[in-house]
VOLOMI-874259 format. One record per residue (C-alpha): x negated, y negated, z negated. Coordinates in steps of 0.1 Angstrom, whole numbers. Layout:
! VOLOMI-874259
<px X | py Y | pz Z>
...
//
This chain:
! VOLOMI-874259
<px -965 | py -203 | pz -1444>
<px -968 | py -234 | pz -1460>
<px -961 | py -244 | pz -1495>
<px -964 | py -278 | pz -1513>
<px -977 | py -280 | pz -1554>
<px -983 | py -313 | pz -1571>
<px -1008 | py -328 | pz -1552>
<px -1016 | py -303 | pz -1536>
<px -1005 | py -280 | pz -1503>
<px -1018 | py -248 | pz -1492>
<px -1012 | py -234 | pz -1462>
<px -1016 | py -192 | pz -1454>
<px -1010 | py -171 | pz -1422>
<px -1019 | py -141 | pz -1402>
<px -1034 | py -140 | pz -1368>
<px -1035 | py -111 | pz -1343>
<px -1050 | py -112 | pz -1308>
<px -1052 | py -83 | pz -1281>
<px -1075 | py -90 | pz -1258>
<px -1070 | py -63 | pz -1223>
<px -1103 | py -67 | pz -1207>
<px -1112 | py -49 | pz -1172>
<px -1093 | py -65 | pz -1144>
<px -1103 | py -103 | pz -1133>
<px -1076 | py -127 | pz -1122>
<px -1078 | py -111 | pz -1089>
<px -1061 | py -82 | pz -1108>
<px -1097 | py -59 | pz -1098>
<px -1122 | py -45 | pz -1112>
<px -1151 | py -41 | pz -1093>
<px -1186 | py -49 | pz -1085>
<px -1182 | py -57 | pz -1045>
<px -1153 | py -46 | pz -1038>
<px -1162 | py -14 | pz -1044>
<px -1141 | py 2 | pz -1068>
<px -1166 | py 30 | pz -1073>
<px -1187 | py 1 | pz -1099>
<px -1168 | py -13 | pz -1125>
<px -1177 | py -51 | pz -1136>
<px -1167 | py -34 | pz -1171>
<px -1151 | py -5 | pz -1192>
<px -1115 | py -14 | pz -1193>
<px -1104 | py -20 | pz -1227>
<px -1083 | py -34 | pz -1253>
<px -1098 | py -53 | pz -1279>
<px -1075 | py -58 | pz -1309>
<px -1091 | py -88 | pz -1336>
<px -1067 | py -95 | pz -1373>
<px -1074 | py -124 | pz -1392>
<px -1061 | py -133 | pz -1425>
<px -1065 | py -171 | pz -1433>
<px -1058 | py -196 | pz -1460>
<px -1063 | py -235 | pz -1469>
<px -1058 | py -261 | pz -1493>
<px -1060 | py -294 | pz -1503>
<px -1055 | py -309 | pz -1541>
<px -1060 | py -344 | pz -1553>
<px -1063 | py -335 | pz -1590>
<px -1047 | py -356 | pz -1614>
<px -1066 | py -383 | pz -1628>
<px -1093 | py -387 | pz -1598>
<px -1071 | py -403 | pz -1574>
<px -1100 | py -410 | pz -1551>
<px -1114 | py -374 | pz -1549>
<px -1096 | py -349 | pz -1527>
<px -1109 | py -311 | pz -1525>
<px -1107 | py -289 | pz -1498>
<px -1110 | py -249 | pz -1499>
<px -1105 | py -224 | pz -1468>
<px -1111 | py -189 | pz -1467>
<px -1106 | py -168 | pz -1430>
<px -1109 | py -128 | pz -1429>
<px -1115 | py -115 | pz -1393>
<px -1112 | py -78 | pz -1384>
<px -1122 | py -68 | pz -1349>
<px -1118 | py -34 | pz -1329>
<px -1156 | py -43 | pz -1315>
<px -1169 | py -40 | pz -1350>
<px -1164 | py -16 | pz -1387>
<px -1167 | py -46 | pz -1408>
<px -1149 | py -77 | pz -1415>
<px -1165 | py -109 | pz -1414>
<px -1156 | py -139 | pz -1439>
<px -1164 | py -174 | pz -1432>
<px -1155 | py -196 | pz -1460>
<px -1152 | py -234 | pz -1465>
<px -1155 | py -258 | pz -1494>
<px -1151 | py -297 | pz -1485>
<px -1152 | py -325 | pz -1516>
<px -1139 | py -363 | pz -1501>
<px -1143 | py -389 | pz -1517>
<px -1123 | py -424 | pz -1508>
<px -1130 | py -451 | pz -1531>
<px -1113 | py -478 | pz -1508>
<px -1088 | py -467 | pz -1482>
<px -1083 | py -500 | pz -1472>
<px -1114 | py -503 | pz -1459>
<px -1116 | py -460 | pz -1450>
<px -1146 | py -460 | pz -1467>
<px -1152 | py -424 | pz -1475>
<px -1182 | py -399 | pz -1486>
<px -1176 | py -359 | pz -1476>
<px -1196 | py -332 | pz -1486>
<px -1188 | py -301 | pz -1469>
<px -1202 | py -263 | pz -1471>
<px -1190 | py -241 | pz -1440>
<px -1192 | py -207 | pz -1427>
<px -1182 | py -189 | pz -1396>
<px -1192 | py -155 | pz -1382>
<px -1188 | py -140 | pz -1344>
<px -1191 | py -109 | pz -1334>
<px -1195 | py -111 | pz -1297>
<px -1172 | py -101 | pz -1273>
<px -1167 | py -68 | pz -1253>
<px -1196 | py -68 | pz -1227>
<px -1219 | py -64 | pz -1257>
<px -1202 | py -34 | pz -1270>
<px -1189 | py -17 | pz -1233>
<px -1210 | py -4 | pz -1204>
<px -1210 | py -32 | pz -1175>
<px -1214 | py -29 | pz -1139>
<px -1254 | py -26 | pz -1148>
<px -1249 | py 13 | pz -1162>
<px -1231 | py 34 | pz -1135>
<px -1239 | py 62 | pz -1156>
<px -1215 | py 50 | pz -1180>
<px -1185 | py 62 | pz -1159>
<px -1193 | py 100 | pz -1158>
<px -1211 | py 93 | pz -1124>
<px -1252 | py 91 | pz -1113>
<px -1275 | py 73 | pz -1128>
<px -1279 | py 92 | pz -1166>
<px -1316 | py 86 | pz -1164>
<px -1335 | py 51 | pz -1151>
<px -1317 | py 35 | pz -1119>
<px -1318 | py 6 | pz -1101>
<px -1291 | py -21 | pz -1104>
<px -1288 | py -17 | pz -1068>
<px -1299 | py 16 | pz -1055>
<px -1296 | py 7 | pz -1019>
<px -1323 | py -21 | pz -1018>
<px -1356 | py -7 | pz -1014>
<px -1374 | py -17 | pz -1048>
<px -1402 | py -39 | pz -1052>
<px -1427 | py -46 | pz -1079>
<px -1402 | py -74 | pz -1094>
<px -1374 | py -48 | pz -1090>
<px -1356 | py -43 | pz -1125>
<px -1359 | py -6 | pz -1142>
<px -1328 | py -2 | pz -1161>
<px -1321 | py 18 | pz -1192>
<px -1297 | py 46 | pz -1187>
<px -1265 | py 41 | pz -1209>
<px -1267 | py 66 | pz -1231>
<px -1296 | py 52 | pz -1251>
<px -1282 | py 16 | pz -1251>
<px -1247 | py 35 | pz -1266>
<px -1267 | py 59 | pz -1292>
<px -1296 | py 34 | pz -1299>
<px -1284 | py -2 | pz -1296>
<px -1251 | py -6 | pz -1296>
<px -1244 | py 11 | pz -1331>
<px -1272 | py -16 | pz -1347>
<px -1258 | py -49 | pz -1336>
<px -1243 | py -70 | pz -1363>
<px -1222 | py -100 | pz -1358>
<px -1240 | py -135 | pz -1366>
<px -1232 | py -161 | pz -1389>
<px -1237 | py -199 | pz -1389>
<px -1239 | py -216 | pz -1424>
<px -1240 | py -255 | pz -1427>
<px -1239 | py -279 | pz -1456>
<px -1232 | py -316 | pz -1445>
<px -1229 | py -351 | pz -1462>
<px -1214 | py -375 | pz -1442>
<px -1202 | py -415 | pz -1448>
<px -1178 | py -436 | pz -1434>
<px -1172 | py -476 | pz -1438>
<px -1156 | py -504 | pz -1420>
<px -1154 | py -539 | pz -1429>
<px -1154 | py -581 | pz -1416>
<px -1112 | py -572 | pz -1412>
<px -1122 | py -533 | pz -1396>
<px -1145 | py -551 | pz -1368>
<px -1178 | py -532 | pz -1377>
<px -1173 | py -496 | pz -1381>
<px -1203 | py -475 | pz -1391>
<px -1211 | py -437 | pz -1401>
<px -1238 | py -417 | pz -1413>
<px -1240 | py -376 | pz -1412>
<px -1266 | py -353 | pz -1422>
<px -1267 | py -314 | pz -1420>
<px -1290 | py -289 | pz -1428>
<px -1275 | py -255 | pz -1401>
<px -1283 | py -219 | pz -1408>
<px -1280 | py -192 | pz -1380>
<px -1283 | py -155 | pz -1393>
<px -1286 | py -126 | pz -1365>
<px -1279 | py -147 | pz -1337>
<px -1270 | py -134 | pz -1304>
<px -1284 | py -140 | pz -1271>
<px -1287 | py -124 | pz -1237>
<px -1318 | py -97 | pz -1233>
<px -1331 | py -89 | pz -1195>
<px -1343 | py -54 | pz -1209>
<px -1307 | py -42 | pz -1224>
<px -1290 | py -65 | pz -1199>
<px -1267 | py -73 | pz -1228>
<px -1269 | py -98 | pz -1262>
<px -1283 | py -86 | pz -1291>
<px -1294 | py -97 | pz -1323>
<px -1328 | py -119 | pz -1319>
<px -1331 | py -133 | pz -1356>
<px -1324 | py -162 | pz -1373>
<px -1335 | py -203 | pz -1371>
<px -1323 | py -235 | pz -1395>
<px -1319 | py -265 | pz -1381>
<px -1318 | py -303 | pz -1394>
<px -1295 | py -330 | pz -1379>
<px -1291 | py -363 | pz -1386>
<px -1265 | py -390 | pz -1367>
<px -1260 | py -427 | pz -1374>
<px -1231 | py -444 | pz -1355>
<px -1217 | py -483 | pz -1354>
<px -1193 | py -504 | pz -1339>
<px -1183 | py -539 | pz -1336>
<px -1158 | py -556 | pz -1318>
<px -1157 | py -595 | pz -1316>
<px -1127 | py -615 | pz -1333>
<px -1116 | py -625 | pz -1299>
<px -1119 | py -595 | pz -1287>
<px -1143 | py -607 | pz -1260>
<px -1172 | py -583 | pz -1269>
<px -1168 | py -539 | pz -1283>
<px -1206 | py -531 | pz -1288>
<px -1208 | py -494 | pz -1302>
<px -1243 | py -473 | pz -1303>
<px -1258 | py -439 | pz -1318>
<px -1283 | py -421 | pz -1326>
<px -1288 | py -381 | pz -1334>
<px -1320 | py -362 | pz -1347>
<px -1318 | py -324 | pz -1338>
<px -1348 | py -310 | pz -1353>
<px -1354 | py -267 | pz -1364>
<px -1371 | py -265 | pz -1397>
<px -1373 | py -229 | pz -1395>
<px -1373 | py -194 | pz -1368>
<px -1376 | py -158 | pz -1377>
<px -1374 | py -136 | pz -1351>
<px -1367 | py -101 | pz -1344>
<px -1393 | py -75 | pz -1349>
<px -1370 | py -47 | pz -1343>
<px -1387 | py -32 | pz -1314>
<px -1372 | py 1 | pz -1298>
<px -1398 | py 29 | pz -1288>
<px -1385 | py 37 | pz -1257>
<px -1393 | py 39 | pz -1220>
<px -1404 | py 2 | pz -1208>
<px -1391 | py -14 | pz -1175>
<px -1423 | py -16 | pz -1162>
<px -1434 | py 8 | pz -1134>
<px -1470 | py 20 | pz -1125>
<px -1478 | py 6 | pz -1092>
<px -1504 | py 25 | pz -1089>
<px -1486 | py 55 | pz -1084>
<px -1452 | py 65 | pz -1062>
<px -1432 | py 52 | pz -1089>
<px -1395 | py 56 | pz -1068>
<px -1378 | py 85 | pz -1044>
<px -1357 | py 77 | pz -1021>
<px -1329 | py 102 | pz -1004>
<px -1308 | py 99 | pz -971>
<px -1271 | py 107 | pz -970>
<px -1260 | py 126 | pz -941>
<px -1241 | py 93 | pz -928>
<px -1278 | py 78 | pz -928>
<px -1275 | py 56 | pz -958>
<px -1301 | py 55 | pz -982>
<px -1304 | py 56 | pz -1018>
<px -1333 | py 46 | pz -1041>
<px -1343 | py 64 | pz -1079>
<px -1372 | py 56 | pz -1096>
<px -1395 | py 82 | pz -1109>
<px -1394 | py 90 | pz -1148>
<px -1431 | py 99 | pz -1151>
<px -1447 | py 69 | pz -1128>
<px -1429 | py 45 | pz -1156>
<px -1450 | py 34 | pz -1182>
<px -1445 | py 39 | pz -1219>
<px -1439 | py 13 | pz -1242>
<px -1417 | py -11 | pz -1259>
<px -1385 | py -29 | pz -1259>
<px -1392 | py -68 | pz -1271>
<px -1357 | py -76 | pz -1294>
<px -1367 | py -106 | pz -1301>
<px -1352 | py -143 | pz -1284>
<px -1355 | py -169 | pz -1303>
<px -1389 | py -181 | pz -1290>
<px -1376 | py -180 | pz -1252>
<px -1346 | py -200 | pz -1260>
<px -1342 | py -214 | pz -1290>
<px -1375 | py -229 | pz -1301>
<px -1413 | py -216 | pz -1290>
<px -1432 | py -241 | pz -1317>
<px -1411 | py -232 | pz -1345>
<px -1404 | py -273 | pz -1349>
<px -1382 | py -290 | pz -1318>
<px -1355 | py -268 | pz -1300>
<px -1365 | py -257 | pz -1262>
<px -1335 | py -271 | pz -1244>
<px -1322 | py -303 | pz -1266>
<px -1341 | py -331 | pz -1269>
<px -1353 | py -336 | pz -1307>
<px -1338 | py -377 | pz -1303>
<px -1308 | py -388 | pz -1282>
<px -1298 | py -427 | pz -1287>
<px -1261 | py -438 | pz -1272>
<px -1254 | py -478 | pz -1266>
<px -1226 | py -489 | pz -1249>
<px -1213 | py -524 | pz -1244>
<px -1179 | py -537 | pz -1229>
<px -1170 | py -579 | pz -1224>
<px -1136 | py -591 | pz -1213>
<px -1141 | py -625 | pz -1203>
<px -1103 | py -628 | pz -1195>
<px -1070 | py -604 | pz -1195>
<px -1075 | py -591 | pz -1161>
<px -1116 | py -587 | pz -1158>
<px -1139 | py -561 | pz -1179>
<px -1176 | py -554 | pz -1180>
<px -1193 | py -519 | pz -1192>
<px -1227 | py -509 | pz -1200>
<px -1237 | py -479 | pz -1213>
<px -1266 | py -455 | pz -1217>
<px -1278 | py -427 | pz -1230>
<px -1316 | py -425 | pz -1236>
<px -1333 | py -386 | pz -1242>
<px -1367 | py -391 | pz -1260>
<px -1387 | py -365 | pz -1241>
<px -1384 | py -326 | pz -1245>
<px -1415 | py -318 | pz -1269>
<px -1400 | py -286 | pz -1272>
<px -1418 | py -272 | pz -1239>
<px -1450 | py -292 | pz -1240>
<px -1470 | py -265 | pz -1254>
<px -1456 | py -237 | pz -1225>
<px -1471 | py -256 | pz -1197>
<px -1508 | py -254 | pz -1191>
<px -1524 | py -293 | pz -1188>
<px -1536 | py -289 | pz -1150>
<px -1491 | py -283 | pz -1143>
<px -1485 | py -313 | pz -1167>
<px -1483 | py -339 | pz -1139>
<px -1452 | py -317 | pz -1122>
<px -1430 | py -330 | pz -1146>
<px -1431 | py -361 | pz -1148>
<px -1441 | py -366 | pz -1182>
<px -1403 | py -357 | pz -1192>
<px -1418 | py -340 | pz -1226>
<px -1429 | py -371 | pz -1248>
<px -1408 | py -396 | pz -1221>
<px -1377 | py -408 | pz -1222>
<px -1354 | py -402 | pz -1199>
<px -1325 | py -430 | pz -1195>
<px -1290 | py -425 | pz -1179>
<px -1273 | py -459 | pz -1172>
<px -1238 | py -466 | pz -1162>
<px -1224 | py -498 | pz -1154>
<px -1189 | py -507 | pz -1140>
<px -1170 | py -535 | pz -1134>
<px -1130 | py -535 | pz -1135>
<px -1105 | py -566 | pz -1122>
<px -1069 | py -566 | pz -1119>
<px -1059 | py -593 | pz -1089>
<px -1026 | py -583 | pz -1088>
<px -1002 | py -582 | pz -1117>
<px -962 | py -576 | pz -1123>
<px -959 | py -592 | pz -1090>
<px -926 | py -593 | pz -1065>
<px -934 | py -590 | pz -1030>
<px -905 | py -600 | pz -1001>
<px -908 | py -581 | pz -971>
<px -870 | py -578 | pz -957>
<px -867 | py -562 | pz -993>
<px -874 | py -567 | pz -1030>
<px -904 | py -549 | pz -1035>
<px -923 | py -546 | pz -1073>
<px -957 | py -537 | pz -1077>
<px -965 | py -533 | pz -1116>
<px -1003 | py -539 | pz -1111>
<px -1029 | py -538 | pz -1088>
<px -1066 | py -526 | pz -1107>
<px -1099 | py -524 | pz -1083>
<px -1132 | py -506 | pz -1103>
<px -1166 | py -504 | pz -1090>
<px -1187 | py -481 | pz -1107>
<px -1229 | py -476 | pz -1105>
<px -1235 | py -442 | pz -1120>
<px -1276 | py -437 | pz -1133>
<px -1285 | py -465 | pz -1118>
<px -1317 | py -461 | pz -1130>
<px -1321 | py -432 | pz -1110>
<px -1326 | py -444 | pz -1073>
<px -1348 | py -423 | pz -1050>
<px -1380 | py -430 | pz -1056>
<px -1409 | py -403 | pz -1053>
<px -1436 | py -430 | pz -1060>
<px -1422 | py -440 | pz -1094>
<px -1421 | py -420 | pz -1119>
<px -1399 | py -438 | pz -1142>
<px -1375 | py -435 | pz -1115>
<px -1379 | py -400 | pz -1111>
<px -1377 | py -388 | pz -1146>
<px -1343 | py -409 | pz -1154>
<px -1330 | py -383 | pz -1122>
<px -1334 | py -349 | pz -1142>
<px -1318 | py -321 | pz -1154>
<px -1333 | py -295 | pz -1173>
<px -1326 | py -255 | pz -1168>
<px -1313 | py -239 | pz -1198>
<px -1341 | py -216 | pz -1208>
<px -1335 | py -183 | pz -1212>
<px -1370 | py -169 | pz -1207>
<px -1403 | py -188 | pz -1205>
<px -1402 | py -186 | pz -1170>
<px -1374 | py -210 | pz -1169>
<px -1384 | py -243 | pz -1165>
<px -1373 | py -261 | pz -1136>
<px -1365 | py -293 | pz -1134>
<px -1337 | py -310 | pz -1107>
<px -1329 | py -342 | pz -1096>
<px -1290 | py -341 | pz -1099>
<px -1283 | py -376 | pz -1119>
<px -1295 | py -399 | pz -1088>
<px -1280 | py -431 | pz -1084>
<px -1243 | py -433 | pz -1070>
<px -1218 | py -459 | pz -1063>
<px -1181 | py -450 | pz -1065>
<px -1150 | py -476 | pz -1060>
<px -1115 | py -468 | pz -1073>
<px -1082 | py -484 | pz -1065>
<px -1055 | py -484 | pz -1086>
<px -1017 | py -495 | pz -1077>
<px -986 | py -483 | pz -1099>
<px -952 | py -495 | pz -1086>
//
């Protein structure tokens, strides 16, 4: 629906989704191929939205427009609706020049999807069958002392389930935009302050998301570009500052059985089929008591309450490109990581020499390509007219920074990839961004 006022238009609508969730692509649903273990409870998911926006230039401040959006979501996962408004005032004092200054206040919420709500293929019990007390994920692997304990499912239905809450991200930005010298230089400024309220991440215990609490966050980005009045030079270049200013965590703890057994005890049965197969169950009284951590946000969001665990708190862009004539281009570009700060205090000093001193280092990634057209709108004769639009060769060194080089560490560190923590545990490093060279032909007729 969509309606235009004097200097203003609003647009309105409704939204309504069904989501069927149980069988994959494959058209199963089954752990295995057995269809004895569901990957999940089928079901049907049904989410409503109600949603409305407008813009007005008011009359008299022709260089302020105003922005106002309102969204309503109802969801079958969850009893209450969640509204995420959003307020926007732009300012354009010369729109020749698209100089403009935004300040901007927006909301959304998320309420998960079905695995956090349903029984997965973890709880077996879930489906009327075994497994109503503690089982194993896989009850025909003889268990170890790393061998998960999992919850039965009717504690996570009557106990978790009915407490999770959807979460909410809140941000206020003021950004700046400019361009001048005839729209050559281009440049842009942004900074956000970003609240995230009840946010939901994965928990080993519960083998589902929950809500782990709530962090802010500050960001900051600068951005530029220039390009030459010949055109022979494009130099553009950024810079972002991700910082948390903020964490609260969960201290919603659930008295229940933990999922740690007492080793020093027989702490699992195990029973033989009459076909010889054997199945194993651990043993409610060998488990010890305790408690059910809810918390997250220190395992993977930020453990010093200061720089995030798996972004790095500084990231600089530059890229450069030179035409020196119509059918030859250069590029450059990089993309610099100032260290990961964020895991320097989880790694004891005598392990500091592992990782290459990737948490107050940078680590660069360099690209640099070369592109030349030998061949253009030109007519072969070979017993037959014969047109060949263009011919285009590109050579392309990808982190060529990155060579194999054990000895150097500079080297080295430009080569990594960090693991997405999820845990403390997590904190591998791999060497995926090595040096490569790739050419690439290019012929259109």
């Amino acid at each position: 629906l969509l309606r235009r006022i004097r200097n203003t238009s609003i647009a309105a609508g409704v939204e309504y989704r069904l989501a069927m969730i149980g069988r994959g692509l494959d058209g199963q649903n089954c752990l295995g191929d057995n269809p004895a273990q569901p990957m999940i409870k089928n079901v049907n998911v049904h989410n409503y939205a109600l949603y409305a926006e407008g813009m007005s230039n008011p009359d008299g401040f022709h260089i302020l427009n105003i922005h106002l959006g309102a969204r309503l979501d109802f969801s079958s996962l969850f009893d209450k609706p969640m509204f995420s408004p959003k307020v926007a005032l732009v300012i354009v004092p010369d729109k020749e020049r698209n100089w403009s200054a935004k300040l901007i206040f927006q909301s959304s919420s998320n309420a998960g999807n079905a695995d956090i709500y349903e029984p997965n293929y973890y709880f077996p019990g879930a489906w009327n069958r075994s497994a109503d007390s503690l089982h194993f994920e896989s009850p025909a692997m003889k268990p170890d002392n790393e061998t998960d304990v999992i919850l039965p499912w009717h504690y996570i239905d009557s106990a978790v389930i009915p407490n999770i809450k959807p979460e909410n991200s809140r941000s206020i930005e003021l950004a700046g935009t400019g361009m001048m010298l005839d729209h050559r230089v281009s440049a842009g400024v942004s900074a956000s302050v970003n609240t995230m309220k009840d946010l939901l991440l994965w928990n080993q215990s519960l083998y589902r998301r929950v809500n782990t609490g709530d962090y802010q966050s500050l960001c900051f980005e600068i951005e530029f570009r220039y390009s030459s009045p010949s055109g022979l030079i494009d130099i553009s270049g950024s810079h972002a500052l991700q910082k948390v200013l903020s964490v609260s965590e969960n201290q919603d703890q659930k008295n229940v059985v933990h999922l740690r057994p007492d080793t020093t005890t027989k702490w699992y049965r195990s029973d033989t089929a009459s076909n010889g197969s054997i199945t194993y169950t651990p043993i409610t009284d060998s488990i010890l008591s305790g408690q059910i951590d809810m918390s997250g946000i220190s395992q993977q969001i930020s453990s010093d309450g200061k720089n995030f665990l798996n972004l790095s708190p500084n990231v600089t862009k530059l890229a450069l490109d030179i035409h020196p004539t119509e059918r030859l281009s250069l590029h450059l570009d990089s993309r610099i990581f100032w260290g990961l700060p964020g895991r320097a205090g989880l790694i004891p000093d005598s392990m500091s020499n592992r990782f290459l001193g990737i948490f107050h280092s940078p680590i660069v990634k360099a690209d640099a390509g070369i592109g030349f057209v030998p061949i253009a709108n030109h007519t072969w004769l070979n017993g037959a007219h014969s047109e060949i639009g263009e011919l285009g060769i590109q050579l392309f060194l990808h982190n060529f920074l990155a060579p194999y080089s054990p000895e150097n560490t500079f080297f080295s560190r430009n080569s990594i990839r960090w693991q997405q923590m999820s845990e403390a545990s997590d904190l591998d490093l791999y060497a995926e961004d090595v040096l490569n060279v790739a050419l690439r032909l290019n012929l259109s007729f």
